[in-house]
C-alpha positions in Angstrom: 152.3 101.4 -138.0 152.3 100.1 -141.4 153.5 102.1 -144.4 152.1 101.2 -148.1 155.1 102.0 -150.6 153.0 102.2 -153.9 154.5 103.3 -157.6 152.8 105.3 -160.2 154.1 102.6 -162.5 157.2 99.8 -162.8 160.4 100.3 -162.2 159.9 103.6 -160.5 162.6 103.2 -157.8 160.2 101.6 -155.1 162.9 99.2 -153.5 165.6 101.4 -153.6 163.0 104.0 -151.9 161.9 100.9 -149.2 165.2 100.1 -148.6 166.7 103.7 -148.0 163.8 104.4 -145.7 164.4 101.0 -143.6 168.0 102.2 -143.5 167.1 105.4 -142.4 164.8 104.3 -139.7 167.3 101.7 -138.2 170.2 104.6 -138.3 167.7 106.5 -136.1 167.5 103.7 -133.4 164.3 101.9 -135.0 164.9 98.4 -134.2 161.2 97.3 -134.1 161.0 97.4 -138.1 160.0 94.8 -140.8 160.2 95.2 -144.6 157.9 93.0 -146.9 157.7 93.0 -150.4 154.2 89.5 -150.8 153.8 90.0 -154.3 156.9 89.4 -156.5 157.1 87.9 -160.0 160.4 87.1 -161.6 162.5 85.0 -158.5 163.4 82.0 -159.4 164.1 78.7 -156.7 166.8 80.5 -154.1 166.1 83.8 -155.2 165.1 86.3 -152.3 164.6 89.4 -154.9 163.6 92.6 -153.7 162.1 90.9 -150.6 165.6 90.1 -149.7 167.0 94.0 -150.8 164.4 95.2 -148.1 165.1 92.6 -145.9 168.5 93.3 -145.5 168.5 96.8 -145.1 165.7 96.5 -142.4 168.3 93.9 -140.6 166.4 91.1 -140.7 166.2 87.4 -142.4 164.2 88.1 -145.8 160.9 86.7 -145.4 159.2 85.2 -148.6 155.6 85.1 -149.1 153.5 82.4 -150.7 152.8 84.7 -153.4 156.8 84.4 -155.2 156.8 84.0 -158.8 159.2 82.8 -161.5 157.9 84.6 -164.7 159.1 88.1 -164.9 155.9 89.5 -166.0 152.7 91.2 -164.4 152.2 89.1 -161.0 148.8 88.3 -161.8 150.2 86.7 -165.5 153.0 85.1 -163.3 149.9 83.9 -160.8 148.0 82.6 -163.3 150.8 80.6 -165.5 151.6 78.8 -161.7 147.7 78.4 -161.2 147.4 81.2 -158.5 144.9 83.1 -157.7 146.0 86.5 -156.0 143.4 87.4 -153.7 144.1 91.0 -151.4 142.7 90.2 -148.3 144.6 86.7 -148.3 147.9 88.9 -149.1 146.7 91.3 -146.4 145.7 89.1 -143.6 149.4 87.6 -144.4 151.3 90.7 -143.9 148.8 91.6 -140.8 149.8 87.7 -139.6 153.8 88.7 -140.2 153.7 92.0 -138.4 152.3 90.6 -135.3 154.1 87.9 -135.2 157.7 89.6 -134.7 155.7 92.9 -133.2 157.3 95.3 -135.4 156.2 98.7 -134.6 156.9 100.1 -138.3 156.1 97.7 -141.5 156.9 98.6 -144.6 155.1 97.1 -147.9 156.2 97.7 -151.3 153.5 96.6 -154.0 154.8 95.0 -157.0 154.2 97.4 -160.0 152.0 100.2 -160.2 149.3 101.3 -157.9 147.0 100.0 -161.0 149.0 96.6 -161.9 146.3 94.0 -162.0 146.1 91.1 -159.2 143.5 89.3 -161.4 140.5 90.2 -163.0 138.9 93.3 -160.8 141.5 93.8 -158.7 144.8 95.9 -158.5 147.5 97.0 -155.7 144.9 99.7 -154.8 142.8 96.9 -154.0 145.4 95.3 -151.6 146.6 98.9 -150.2 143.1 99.3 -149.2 143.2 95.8 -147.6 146.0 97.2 -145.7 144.8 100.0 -144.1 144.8 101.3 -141.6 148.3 102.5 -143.7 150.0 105.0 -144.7 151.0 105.5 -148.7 153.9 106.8 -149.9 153.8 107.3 -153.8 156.9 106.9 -155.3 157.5 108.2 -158.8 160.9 108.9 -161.3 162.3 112.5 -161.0 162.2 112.4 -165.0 160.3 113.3 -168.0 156.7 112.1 -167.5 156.2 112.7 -164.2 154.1 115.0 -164.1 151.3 113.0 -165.9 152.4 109.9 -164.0 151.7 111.3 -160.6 148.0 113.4 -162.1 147.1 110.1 -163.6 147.7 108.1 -160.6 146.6 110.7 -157.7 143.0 111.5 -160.0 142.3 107.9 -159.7 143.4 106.6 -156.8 140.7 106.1 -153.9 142.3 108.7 -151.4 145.1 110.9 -151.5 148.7 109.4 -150.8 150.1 110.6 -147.4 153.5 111.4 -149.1 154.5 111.6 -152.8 158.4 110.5 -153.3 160.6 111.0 -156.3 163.7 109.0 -157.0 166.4 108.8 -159.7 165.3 105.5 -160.9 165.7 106.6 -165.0 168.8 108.4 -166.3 168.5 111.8 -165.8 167.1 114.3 -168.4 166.5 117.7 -168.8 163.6 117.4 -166.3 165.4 115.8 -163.6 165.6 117.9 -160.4 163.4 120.2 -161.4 159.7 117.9 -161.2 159.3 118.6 -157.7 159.3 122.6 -157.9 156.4 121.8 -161.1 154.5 119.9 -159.6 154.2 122.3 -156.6 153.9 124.7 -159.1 151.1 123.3 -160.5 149.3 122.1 -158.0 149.9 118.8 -158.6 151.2 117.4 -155.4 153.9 118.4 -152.7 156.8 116.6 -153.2 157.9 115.3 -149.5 161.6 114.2 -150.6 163.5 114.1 -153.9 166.4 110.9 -154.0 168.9 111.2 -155.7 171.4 108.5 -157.8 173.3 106.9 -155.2 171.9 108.4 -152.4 171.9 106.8 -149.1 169.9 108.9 -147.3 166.1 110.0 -146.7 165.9 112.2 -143.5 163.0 114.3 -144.9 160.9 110.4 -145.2 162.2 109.0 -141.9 161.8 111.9 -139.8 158.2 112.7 -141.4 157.3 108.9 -140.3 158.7 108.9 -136.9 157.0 111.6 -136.3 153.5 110.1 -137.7 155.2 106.6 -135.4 155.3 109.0 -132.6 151.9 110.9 -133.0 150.5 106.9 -133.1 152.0 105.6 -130.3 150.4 108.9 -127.9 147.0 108.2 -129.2 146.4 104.6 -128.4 
């Protein structure tokens, strides 16, 4: 089963939300599990970056992509100062390639950026998620001020609806915080699956909702 962690912007808490979910799984006796992060800009020679920080709480070696970049900018600026061209189904058929190789049962992908952060000219991680499939997406968002246009904005344009939308304390809290997920059940918006907080080590309401989609896969094949 592969599992599409996409963000309704930067620095929205998506590999604090990857890695808490790989920990998760692997407290629950998933042991068949492989975290990768291909896109990354702003890692350096012997820098593992997020890819390590997912690695490691999944329990394995980190495993670095072709697609590592030293600028910290947009990947695709990063891409193109190196002379790269970032092409989804390349990126795709390499995590595909990856998963089968060590036959993990769960992998988990976090996108670099928003769901909307440009690859190149025409494409975005939306293009590569859809690449990906068949996935499931878990939007991750801040519990803070904003949020509530964040996750409209990014759920009206996206090509299908998320499986699961996540919120996590990735900005210092204010006066909103703890209180987006009631309003945006409230208004419609979207139904929050889990809220993380600061410091948090723990995502049953995630893992148990993905085991349970693991499970539902594994009876249907």
């Amino acid at each position: 089963m592969r599992v599409v962690i996409l963000g309704t912007g930067t620095d929205v808490g998506k590999t604090y939300v990857t890695a808490c979910i790989a920990r998760g799984l692997r407290a629950r006796g998933c042991s068949s599990l492989l975290a990768l992060k291909p896109i990354e800009s702003g890692v350096g020679n012997g820098m593992t970056g997020d890819a390590g920080v997912i690695a490691a709480a999944a329990a394995h070696p980190a495993v670095l992509s072709p697609w590592r970049f030293r600028a910290a900018v947009s990947p695709h600026l990063a891409a193109r100062e190196e002379g790269v061209r970032l092409d989804p189904n390349e990126v795709a058929g390499w995590v595909h390639s990856e998963g089968e190789r060590v036959r993990s049962e769960i992998v988990l992908v976090e996108l670099a950026g928003g769901a909307f952060s440009p690859l190149g000219v025409g494409a975005t991680n939306v293009d590569l998620a859809l690449a990906l499939e068949p996935a499931l997406w878990l939007l991750v968002a801040p519990d803070s001020l904003g949020v509530l246009h964040d996750v409209t904005a990014t759920l009206l344009a996206l090509p299908r609806k998320p499986d699961a939308v996540l919120l996590s304390a990735a900005r210092f809290p204010d006066q909103s915080s703890g209180g987006n997920a009631a309003e945006l059940a409230h208004l419609g918006i979207a139904d929050v699956l889990e809220v993380l907080t600061a410091g948090t080590n723990s995502c049953d309401s995630v893992v148990e909702w993905l085991l349970a989609h693991s499970a539902y896969k594994s009876a249907h094949k």
